[in-house]
Every structure is written in C-alpha cells, then in structure tokens.
N, C-alpha and C positions, 0 to 999 in steps of 0.2 A: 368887779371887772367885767368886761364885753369882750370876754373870750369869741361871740359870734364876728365879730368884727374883722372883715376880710381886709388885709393887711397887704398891697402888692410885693410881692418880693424882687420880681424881676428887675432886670437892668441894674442891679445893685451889687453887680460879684458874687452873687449867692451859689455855693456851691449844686445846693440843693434844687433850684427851679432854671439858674440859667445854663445848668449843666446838662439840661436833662436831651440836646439831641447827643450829646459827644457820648453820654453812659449808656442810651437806651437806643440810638440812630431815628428815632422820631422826635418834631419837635412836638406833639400835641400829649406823649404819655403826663399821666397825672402823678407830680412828684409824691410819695409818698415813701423814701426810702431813709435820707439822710438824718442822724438821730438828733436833728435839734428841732425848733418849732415855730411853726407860725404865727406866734403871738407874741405882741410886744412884751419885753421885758419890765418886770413890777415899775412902780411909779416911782418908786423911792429911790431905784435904782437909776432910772433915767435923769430923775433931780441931781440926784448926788454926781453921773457924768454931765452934766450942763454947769452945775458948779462949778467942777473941775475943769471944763476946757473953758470956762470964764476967766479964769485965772490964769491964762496965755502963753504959761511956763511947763515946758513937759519935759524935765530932766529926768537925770537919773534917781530913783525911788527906791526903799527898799521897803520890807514889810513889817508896819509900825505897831507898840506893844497896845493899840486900839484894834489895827486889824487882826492880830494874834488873841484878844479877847474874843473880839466878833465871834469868832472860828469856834473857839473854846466853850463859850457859853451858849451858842447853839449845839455842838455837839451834847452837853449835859444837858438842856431841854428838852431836843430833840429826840437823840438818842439816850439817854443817860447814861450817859457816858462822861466823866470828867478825865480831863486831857489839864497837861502842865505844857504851859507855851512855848518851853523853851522846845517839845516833842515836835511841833513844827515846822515842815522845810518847802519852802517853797519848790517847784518846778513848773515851766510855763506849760504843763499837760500832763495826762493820766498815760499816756501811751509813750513819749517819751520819758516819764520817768520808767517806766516800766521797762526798757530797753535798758537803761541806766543800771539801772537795780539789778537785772540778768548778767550784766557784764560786770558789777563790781562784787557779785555773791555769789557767781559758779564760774569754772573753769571750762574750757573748750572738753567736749566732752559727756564733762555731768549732763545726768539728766534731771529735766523740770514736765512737772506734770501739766495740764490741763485738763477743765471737764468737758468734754465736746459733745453739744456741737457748739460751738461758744465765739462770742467775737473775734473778727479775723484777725487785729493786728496779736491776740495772742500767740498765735503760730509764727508771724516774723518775729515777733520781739527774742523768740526762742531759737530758731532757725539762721537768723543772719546773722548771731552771734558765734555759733559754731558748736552748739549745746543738742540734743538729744530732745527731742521730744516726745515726751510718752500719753500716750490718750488714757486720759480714763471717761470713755462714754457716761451718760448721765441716763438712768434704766426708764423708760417709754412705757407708762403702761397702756393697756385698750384705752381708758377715757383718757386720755391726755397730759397724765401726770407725768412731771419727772421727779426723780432719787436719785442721789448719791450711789453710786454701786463700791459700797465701801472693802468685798471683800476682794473687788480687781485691785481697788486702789491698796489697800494692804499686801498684795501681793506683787506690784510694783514697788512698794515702799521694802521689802523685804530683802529686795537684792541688795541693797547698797547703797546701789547708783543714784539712787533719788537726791539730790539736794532742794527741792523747794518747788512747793504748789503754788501756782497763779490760780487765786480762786474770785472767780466771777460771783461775788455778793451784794445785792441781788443778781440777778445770773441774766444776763443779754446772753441770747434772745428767747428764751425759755421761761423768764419774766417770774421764776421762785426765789420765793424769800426764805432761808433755810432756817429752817428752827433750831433752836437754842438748843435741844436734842441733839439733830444733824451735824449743828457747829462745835459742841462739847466733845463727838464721836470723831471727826477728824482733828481735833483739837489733843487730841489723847494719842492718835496712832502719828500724828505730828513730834507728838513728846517721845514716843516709844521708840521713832525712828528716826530721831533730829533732823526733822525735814522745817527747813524755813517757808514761812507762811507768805505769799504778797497776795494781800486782798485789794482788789479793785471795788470799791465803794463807792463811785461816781455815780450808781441811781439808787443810793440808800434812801434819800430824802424822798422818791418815789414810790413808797409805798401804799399800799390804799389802806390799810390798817394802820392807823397809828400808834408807834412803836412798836410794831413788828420785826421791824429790822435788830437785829445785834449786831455791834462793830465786833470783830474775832478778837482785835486785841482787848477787849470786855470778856472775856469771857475767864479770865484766870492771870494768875499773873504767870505761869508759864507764857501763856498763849500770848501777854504784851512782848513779854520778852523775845520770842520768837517770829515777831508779826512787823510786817510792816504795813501800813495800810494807805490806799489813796484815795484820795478826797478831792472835790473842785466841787463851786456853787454854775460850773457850766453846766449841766442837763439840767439842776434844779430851776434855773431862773432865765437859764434861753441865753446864756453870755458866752456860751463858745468861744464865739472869736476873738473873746478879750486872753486866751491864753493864759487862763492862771488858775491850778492847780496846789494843791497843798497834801502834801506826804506825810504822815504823822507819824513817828517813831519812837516807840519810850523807850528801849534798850539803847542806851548810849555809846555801846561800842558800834552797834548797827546805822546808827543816826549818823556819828563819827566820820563811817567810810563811804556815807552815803553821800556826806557835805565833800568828802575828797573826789569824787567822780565827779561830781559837777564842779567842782573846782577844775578838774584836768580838763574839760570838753569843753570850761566856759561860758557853762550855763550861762545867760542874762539874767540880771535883776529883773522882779515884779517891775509891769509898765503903770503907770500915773492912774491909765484908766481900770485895768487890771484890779487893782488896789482899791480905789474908791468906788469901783462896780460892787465888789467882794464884801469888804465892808458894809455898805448900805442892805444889802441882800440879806444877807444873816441879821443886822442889828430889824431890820425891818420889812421884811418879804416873806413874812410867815404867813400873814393873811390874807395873801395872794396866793400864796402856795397851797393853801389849804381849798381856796377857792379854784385854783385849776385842778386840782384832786380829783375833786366832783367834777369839772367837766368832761376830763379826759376819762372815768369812769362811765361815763354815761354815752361816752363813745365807742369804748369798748361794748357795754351792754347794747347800743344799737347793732353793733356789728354780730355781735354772738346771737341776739336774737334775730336779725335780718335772715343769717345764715342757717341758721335752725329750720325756720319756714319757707327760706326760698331758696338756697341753697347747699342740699343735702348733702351732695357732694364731698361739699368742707368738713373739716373739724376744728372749732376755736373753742377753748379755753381760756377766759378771763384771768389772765396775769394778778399775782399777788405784788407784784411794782413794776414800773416803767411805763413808759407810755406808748410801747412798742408789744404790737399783738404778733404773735407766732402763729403762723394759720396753718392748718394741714391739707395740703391739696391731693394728697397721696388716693383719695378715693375717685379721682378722674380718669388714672389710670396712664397718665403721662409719663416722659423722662422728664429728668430738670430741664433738660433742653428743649423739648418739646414744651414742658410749663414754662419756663420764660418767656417763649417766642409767643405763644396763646396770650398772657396775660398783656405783654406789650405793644404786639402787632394786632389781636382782635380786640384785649379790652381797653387798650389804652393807659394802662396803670403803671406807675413806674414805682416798682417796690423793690425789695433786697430777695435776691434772691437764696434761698437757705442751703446751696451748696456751698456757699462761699464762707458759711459756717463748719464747714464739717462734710467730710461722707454721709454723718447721721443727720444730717439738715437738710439730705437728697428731698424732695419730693415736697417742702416746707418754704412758705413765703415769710420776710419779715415785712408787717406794714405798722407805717410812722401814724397814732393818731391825736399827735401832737398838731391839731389843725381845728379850723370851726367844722363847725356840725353839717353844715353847707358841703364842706369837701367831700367829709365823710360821705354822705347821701349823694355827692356824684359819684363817686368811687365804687357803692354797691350798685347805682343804676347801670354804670359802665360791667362792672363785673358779670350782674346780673341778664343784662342783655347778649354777653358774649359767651355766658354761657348756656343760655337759652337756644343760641345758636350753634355749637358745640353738641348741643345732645340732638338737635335735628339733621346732622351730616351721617 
C-alpha cells in the first residue's frame, strides 16, 4: 500500500478538512484532529463496496451467519479470543451504543465511573442520562506514563453507588494498552463490588505490539459474565461513515435487555454497505493493517524524535495503540486557552484540544497521525516555526 499518497478530502462532506473554518474560525488550520484517516480504505474493502452497489438493490439487510463469522474468527486471530455468534449485536456505533447500555443498566441517579482524561462523549453518554459521574483520574508520571490509580477507584467502588465502569481499552487519548495485570486487578475489585464492566474496544486492532491487547471479557469467566464490550472495524479500516459497530455480550440475561432497548428506540438494521464493508475487512484487511501499523509508527517516531531535538518544549510519549499522539505542551507555560489560540492562530494546526478531555487534559494536545508523512512534516515545520517565534517575543 502507498500510504504516502495524498488523497484530497475536501468538497466531500468530510467532517474533518471541510469543517475546519466553523471548529477552528480559519480556513488554512492543518486538520489534524478528527479520529479517522487520510488514507483509503483496504482494497478488498473497496471491491467488496463496488460489488455491492453493482447490484443496484439496497434494501433492508441484516447481519448474515458469514458476517457474524467474519467477526468471530478475527477476534480469535487477532485477539485470541473465541467469541460464540449468537454474543453479537449489532448497533450503527460505539457511542450510541454506549448511551444505550447507560440507560438500560443504571437508574437515574447511580453512579458510573470513567478514567479521565478520556474521550469526550464518555461524559454525555453519562451526564444526559441523569447518572452521576464519578472521575477516577488516570496517575501522570514525570516521563509520561499513565496507571490506573486503583486504590481511588476502590474507594469509589466501596460506597455503593457504583454500578458500572466505561473502560476506555486501549485508552483514547492516552494511547495505553493495559496489561493483562492491570485488567485482571480491575477485574477482581469489579467482582468484589459487582460493578458492570462496558469496555470500549474500538482501537483494540491498533496496537503496535501484536497481541498486546486483552478483550476484558477474556480475561475470566467472571469478567465475560460481567462485561459488555464494543467493537466496530471503523478506526481499524478508515469506514466510519458506514456506521456499524458490533456489541459482543456473552452473558445472556445482559445481551437479552440489551436487544430490548434497541428494540424500544428503534435501532435500524445494519445498511447493505455497512455489512459488506465489515465483512471484506476482517475476512481480508489484515495485511493492510499490518501494513499501516508501520506507517503510522513511524510517524509517531518522526514526531517524538523531531520533538526531542527541536522542540524541547514538548513532551511526547509514543502510544502503545492508536494512531493518535497525546502531546504535552505544559512546558510552554500557557493556559489551554492561550495554547489553543497559539497553536491555531500562529501555527496553523487544527488539533483536539485536551481540555475537552478532562480537567487532567488542561495543558495537553491530541494530534491525528492517521495521514502521509507529507502532512506530518508540514505540521512540525508549521509547529516548529511558531514556536521559534514564541520564544523570541
């Protein structure tokens, strides 16, 4: 694959490049924020949709015992992890099921944890529900690491009120793959204090170590029983927009009341293209995926080393998955406010800004380098010249 291959995005509806005066108020910032990517989606994937809209019929579809394999026997590859098909339920996304699952497994009131500083729609999904939100920060060491700070989250768990952790695995925008340690350790104070598990697994397939990742419900058959987990082949293969996601649930009374909520709100069937994107990707977008591994690593690595030598300033930490770098700008000396307006107005750069993560995301950018190498290298020249200027005011 020619991941270097600049790809226009513009004039296409793209959230990401034609949005960028209404997010950032200039038209020239360098998009670098929204979590999908600049490069076309695997080949096998785009065959399998040119099939499919050849065939000129795009009724209603549901999700077929090929596409329920697909799923299944990549997860045991992949992950090794073996999954039973009927534990699969569709929902047309990772974030709407996740509002779903809040409202049919807590009551107004309960409270649900997060690790923060952690993707945003965690906070509504829990918030406009009418639920409690309880932080458990994730512990910051000098070099850049994050931990689990296991003895706040036990002591949250302790009250009562807990019913159920939204756990970001791997962890946007902090970019740790927690180890089989870590996840065995919350796995136990989950059993001790019957708190239900929703793991969000939408950049499992991103990791730069292969099989690094653990799905939680792997990890014991408490933890299946307890766990719900989500899945979608959208961050792995670039197919966002086709909206379809896949919920895995082995506890049957949980799978049960999970098919009943989307029965009451109406969920839609899987779409035509959805389904035959999905399909093709798992049965055959391994060695494409393996192939943007390396690229996007190697983007990371220009940036960690660009920053080293010429921008001291920073602190980057090469992520154990995703293709989204957590930067620390905290040594410029800025607010978030003042580091937005710098980063947009002098360098031109349109990235996510890490307050929108968290109070603990003050001072932290998140940058997409889901892009050619090309970007990347305008991105540090732009960064690097306005901060060049910056330090001579």
């Amino acid at each position: 694959m020619n991941f270097d291959l600049a790809i226009d995005r513009t004039c296409t509806n793209c959230q990401k490049w034609d949005n960028v005066p209404t997010v950032f108020g200039v038209p020239d910032a360098l998009p670098m924020w929204v979590a999908d990517m600049d490069f076309a989606a695997p080949p096998a994937v785009v065959e399998a949709l040119h099939k499919r809209v050849e065939h000129g019929v795009f009724g209603y579809t549901f999700p077929s015992d090929a596409y329920r394999e697909a799923i299944s026997n990549w997860m045991k590859k992949r992950h090794s992890w073996s999954i039973q098909q009927e534990w699969i339920q569709f929902c047309p996304g990772v974030v709407p099921a996740l509002s779903l699952i809040v409202d049919a497994f807590t009551e107004p009131g309960d409270q649900v944890v997060i690790q923060t500083p952690v993707y945003p729609p965690f906070y509504s999904v829990v918030q406009d529900h009418g639920r409690e939100l309880v932080h458990n920060p994730l512990l910051l060491s000098e070099e850049g690491d994050y931990t689990m700070d296991f003895e706040d989250l036990e002591k949250s768990f302790s009250t009562g009120h807990v019913k159920m952790i939204i756990l970001c695995s791997p962890h946007n925008p902090v970019g740790r793959v927690w180890s089989r340690a870590e996840l065995d350790r919350l796995a136990s104070l989950c059993q001790q204090y019957d708190v239900l598990v929703v793991s969000d697994e939408i950049h499992a397939d991103l990791v730069f170590e292969p099989g690094a990742h653990t799905p939680f419900a792997a990890l014991s058959e408490d933890a299946a029983e307890r766990s719900i987990i989500c899945t979608a082949p959208s961050k792995t293969f670039n197919i966002a927009g086709l909206n379809t996601a896949n919920i895995i649930i082995p506890n049957a009374q949980l799978r049960s009341k999970f098919r009943k909520i989307l029965n009451r709100y109406a969920i839609g069937s899987i779409t035509p293209m959805g389904a035959a994107a999905t399909e093709a990707a798992y049965r055959e977008g391994e060695p494409w995926l393996d192939e943007l591994l390396v690229y996007i690593r190697g983007n990371m690595e220009l940036v960690a080393q660009y920053a080293q030598e010429h921008l001291p300033e920073l602190k980057v930490v090469i992520p154990e998955a995703t293709y989204l770098l957590w930067i620390d700008f905290r040594g410029m000396g800025m607010s978030h406010e003042e580091l937005n307006r710098f980063l947009v107005q002098e360098a031109k750069l349109g990235l996510n800004s890490g307050a929108a993560f968290g109070k603990e995301g003050e001072g932290f950018m998140r940058m997409n380098l889901a892009c050619t190498r090309a970007t990347v290298q305008e991105a540090l020249s732009r960064l690097s010249k306005a901060v060049g200027e910056w330090r001579k005011a």
